[in-house]
C-alpha positions in Angstrom: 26.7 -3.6 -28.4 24.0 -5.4 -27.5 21.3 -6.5 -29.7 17.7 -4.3 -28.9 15.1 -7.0 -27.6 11.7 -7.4 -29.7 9.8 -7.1 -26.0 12.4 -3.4 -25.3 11.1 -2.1 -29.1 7.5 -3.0 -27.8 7.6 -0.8 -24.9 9.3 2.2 -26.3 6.8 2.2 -28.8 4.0 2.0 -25.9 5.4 5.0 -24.8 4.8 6.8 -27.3 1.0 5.8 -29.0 0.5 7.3 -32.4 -2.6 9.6 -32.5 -4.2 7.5 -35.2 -4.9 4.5 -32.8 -5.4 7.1 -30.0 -8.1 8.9 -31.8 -9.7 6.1 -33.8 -11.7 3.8 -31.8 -15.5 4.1 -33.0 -16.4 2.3 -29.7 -16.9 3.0 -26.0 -19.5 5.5 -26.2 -21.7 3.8 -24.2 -21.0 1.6 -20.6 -22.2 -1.5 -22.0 -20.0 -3.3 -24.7 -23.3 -5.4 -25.4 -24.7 -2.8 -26.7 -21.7 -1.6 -28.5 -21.9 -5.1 -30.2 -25.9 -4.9 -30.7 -25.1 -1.5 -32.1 -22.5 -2.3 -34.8 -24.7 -5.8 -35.9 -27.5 -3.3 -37.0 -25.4 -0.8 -38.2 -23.5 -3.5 -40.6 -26.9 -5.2 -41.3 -28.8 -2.0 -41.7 -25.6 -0.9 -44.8 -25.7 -4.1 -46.2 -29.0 -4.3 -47.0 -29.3 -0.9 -48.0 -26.6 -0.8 -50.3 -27.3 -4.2 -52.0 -31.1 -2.7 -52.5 -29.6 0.9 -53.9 -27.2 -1.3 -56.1 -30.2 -3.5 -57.5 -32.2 -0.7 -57.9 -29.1 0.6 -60.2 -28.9 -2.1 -62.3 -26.6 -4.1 -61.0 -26.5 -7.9 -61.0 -26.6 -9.7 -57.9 -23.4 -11.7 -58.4 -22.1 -8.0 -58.7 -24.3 -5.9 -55.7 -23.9 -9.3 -52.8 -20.3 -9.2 -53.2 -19.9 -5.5 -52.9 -22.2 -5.1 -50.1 -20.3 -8.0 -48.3 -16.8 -6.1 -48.6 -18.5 -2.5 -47.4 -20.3 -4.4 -44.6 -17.0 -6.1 -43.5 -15.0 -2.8 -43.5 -17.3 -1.5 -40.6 -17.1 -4.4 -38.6 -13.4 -4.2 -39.3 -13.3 -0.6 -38.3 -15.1 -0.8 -35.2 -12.8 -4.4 -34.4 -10.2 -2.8 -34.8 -11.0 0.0 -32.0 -12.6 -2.7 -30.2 -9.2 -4.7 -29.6 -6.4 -1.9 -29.8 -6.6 -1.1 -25.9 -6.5 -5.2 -25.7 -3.1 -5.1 -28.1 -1.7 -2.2 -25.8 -2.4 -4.3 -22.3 -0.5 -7.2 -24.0 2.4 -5.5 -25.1 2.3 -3.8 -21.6 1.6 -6.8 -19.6 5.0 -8.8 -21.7 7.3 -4.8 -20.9 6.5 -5.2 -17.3 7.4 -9.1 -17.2 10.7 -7.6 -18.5 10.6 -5.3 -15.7 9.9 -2.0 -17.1 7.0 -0.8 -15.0 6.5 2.4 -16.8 4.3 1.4 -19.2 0.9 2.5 -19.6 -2.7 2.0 -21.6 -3.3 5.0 -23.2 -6.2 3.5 -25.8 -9.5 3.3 -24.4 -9.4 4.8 -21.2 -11.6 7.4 -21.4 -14.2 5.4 -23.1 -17.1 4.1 -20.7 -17.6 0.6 -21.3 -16.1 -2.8 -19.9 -12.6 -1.9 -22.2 -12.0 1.5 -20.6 -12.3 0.3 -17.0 -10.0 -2.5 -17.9 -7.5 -0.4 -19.2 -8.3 2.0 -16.0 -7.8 -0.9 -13.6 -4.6 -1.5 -15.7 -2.7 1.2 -15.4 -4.1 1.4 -11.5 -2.0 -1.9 -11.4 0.8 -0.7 -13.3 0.9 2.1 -10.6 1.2 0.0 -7.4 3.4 -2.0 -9.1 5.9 0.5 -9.9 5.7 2.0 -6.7 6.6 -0.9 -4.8 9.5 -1.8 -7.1 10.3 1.5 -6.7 10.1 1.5 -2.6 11.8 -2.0 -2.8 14.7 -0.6 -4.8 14.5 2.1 -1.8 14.4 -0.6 0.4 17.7 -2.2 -0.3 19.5 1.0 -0.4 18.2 2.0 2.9 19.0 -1.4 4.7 22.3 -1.7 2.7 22.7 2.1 4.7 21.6 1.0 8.1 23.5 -2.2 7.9 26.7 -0.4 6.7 27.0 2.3 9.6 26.5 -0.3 12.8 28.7 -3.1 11.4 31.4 0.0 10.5 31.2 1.1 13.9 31.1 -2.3 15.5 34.0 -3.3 13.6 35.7 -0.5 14.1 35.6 -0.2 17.9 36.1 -4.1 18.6 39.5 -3.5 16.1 40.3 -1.0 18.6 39.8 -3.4 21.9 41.8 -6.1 20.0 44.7 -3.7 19.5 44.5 -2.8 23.1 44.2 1.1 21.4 41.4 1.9 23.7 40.0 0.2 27.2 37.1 -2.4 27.9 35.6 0.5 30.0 31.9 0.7 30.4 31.1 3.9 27.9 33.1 1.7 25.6 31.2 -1.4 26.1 27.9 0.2 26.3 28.7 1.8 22.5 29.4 -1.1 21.3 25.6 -2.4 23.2 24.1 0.5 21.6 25.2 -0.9 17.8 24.1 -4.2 19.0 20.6 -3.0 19.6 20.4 -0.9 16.2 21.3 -4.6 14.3 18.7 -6.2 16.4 15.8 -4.0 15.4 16.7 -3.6 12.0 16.6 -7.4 11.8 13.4 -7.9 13.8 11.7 -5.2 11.4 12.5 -7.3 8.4 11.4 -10.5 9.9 8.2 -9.0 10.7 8.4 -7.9 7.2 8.5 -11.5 6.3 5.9 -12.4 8.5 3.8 -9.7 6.6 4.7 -11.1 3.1 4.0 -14.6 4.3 0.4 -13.9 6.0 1.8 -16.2 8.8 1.5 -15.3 12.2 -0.2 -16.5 15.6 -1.3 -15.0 18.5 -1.3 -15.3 21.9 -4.5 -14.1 23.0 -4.8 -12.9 27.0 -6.6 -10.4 29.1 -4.7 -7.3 29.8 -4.9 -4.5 31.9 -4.8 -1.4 29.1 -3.7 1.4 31.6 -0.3 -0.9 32.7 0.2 -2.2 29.2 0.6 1.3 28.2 2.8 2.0 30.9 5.5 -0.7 30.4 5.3 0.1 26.4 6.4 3.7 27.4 9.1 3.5 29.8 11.9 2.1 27.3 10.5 5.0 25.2 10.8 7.7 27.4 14.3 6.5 28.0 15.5 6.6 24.5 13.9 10.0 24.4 15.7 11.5 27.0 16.8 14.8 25.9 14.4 15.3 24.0 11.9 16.8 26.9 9.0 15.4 25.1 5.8 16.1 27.7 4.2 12.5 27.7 0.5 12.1 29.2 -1.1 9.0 29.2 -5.1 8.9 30.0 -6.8 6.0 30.8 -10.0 5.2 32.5 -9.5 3.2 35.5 -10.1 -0.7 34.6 -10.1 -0.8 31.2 -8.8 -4.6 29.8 -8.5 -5.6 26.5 -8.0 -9.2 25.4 -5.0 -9.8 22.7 -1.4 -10.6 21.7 0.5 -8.3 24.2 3.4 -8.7 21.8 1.8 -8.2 18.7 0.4 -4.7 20.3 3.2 -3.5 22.1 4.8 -3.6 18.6 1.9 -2.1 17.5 2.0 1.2 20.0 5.9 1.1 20.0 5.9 1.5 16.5 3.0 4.6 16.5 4.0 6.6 19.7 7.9 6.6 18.3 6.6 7.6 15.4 4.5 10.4 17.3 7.8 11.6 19.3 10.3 11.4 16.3 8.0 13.8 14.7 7.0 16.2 17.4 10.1 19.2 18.1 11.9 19.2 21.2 10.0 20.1 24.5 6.7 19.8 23.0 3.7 17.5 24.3 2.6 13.9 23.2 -1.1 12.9 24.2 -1.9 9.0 24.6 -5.7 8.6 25.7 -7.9 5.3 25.3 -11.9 4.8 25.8 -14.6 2.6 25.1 -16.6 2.3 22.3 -19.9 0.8 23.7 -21.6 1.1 20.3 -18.9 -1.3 17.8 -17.6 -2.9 21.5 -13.5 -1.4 20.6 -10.9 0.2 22.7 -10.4 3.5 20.9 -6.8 4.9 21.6 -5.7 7.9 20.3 -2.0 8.9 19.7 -1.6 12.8 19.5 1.7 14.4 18.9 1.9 18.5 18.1 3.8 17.9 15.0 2.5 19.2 11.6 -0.8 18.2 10.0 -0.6 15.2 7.6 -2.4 16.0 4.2 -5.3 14.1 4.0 -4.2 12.5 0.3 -1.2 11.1 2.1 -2.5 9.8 5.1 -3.6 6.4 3.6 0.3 6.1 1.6 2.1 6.4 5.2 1.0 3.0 6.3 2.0 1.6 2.8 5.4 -0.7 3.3 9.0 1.6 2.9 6.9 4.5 2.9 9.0 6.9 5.2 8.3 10.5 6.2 9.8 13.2 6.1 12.4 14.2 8.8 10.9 16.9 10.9 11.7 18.8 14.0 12.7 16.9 17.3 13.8 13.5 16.9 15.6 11.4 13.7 13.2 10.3 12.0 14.7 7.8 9.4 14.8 4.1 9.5 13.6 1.9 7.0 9.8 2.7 6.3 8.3 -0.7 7.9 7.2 0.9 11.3 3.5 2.1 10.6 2.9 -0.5 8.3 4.0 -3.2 11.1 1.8 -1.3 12.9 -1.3 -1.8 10.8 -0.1 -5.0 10.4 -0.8 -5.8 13.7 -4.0 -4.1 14.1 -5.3 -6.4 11.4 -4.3 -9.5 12.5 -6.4 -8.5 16.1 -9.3 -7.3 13.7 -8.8 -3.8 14.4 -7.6 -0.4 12.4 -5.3 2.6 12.4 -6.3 5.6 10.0 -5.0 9.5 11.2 -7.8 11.4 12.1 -8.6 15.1 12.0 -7.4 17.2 15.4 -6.6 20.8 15.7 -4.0 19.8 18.2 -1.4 18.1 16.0 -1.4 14.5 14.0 -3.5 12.3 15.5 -3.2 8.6 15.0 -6.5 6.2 15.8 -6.2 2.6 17.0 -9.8 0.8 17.3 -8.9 -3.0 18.7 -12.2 -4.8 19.7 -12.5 -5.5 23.3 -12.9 -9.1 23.2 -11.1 -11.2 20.6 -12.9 -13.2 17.9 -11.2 -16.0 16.5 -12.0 -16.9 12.7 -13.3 -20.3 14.1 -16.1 -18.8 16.3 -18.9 -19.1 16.2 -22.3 -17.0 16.8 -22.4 -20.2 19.4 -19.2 -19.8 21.5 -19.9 -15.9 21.1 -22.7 -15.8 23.0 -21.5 -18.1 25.5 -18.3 -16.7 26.5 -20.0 -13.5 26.7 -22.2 -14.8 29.0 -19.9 -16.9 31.1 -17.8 -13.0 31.5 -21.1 -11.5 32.7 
């Protein structure tokens, strides 16, 4: 068998917290530890002296009263040290469990109090949260590529077996299922690399001025292909003349990504809404991506976007994969200095993009802004 760590003991017995250090720390009444300090200095000065003055007053000698009124004076500051530093000895022993990997550890001394202690130990276990989520989604993550991996190489090998052995016939439905495999390995491995583009913070744009209304157009025709069958009503409304200036790759990943997502969600036969305007006021191309799917809650509309995060199959078409499409997506916004939140429409689940208008490298300045504005006008 193998031996019990000292780090394994530590977290099982962070687990479970015994009431006595739960219930007995004298401090965090009030939001400033400073005062907390302040507090227990007069409090042990204020004993002391008392005590050594009722003791003198008794009798006693002072070789006798200091002594005692030393030992009673460092038992409070001991008490209140003691509750002062227990949350501090939990985050430790917490901090070395999750190094082990155990993620399920919390701080449960000190939270509720109000000072600098209990927002630590608040921000801690916030930490510990997000943490186990995304080992938890990562863990997801392998399974699910492992998955998607599995089934096209399966069927790949299975039907190129079959050409070898001469069982079936290079015909063109043949060759085109074996395409189709093909394409499922390429995106799978183009989501990943963007998901190592993500994890890197590298990427680089190719900035250029693009008509919105065609850009939109060419993004949708591959989709409406793949949705064939489906008999998804697609409208797209833009005004006449409306540019943008950005990475066309980097957005038609972007609207790819968000309008799939919009028709794998939406049942059979039902209508998905694509419309862009002009914000004149913050100077963005507002585009709205409206599908008649179900209402997302409002609690989870910030966790979709978070990476491996996938929803849940609906009506219409498949919608599994790997949970990196929305979060590419927002990915993508970013990098042009724009968002993507879900806004609230009685017609379905609406998804907002805001891109500004006119791109702003980080090494412009208020300079080059106002001239390249002015050499457009």
């Amino acid at each position: 068998m193998t031996p019990r760590s000292p780090r394994a003991s530590r977290a099982r017995s962070l687990r479970r917290p015994s009431p006595r250090l739960q219930d007995g720390r004298p401090i965090g009444l009030f939001y400033s530890l400073k005062i907390e300090l302040s507090i227990l200095i007069v409090i042990s000065t204020a004993v002391a002296f008392v005590m050594a003055w009722v003791l003198l007053k008794l009798g006693l000698s002072g070789w006798i009263a200091m002594p005692l009124t030393l030992i009673v004076a460092l038992g409070i500051t001991y008490l209140f040290a003691r509750g002062l530093i227990a949350p501090l000895r939990e985050m430790r022993d917490a901090a070395e469990a999750m190094a082990d990997g155990d993620y399920t550890v919390r701080v449960k001394t000190g939270r509720n109090s109000n000072d600098e202690i209990g927002q630590l130990s608040r921000s801690f276990n916030e930490m510990a949260e997000e943490l186990q989520h995304a080992d938890q989604m990562r863990t997801d993550m392998v399974a699910n590529v492992s998955h998607e991996l599995r089934t096209p190489v399966s069927a790949l090998q299975a039907m190129l077996e079959n050409l070898a052995d001469g069982v079936v016939e290079p015909t063109p439905a043949n060759l085109e299922g074996i395409l189709n495999q093909t394409h499922r390995l390429s995106d799978l491995i183009a989501f990943l690399l963007d998901l190592s583009r993500m994890e890197a913070g590298a990427a680089s744009l190719n900035i250029e001025r693009f008509d919105v209304a065609e850009f939109l157009d060419d993004t949708l025709k591959p989709l409406e292909i793949a949705d064939a069958g489906h008999a998804h009503d697609i409208t797209l409304q833009v005004p006449e003349g409306l540019s943008i200036e950005g990475d066309q790759d980097r957005l038609r990943q972007l609207f790819t990504n968000i309008i799939s997502n919009a028709l794998k969600h939406s049942a059979d036969g039902t209508a998905v809404l694509i419309e862009a305007r002009v914000d004149p006021d913050e100077h963005t191309v507002v585009t709205n991506v409206v599908n008649s799917g179900s209402q997302i809650p409002y609690a989870s509309r910030s966790d979709i976007f978070r990476r491996f995060v996938k929803g849940k199959t609906g009506p219409g078409t498949e919608s599994g994969g790997t949970g990196l499409g929305l979060s590419i997506a927002r990915w993508a916004a970013q990098l042009h200095g724009g968002s993507i939140r879900v806004v609230d429409d009685p017609r379905g689940a609406n998804f907002e993009i805001r891109l500004p208008q006119h791109h702003v490298s980080d090494d412009d300045t208020p300079t080059s802004e106002d001239n390249r504005a002015e050499s457009r006008a």
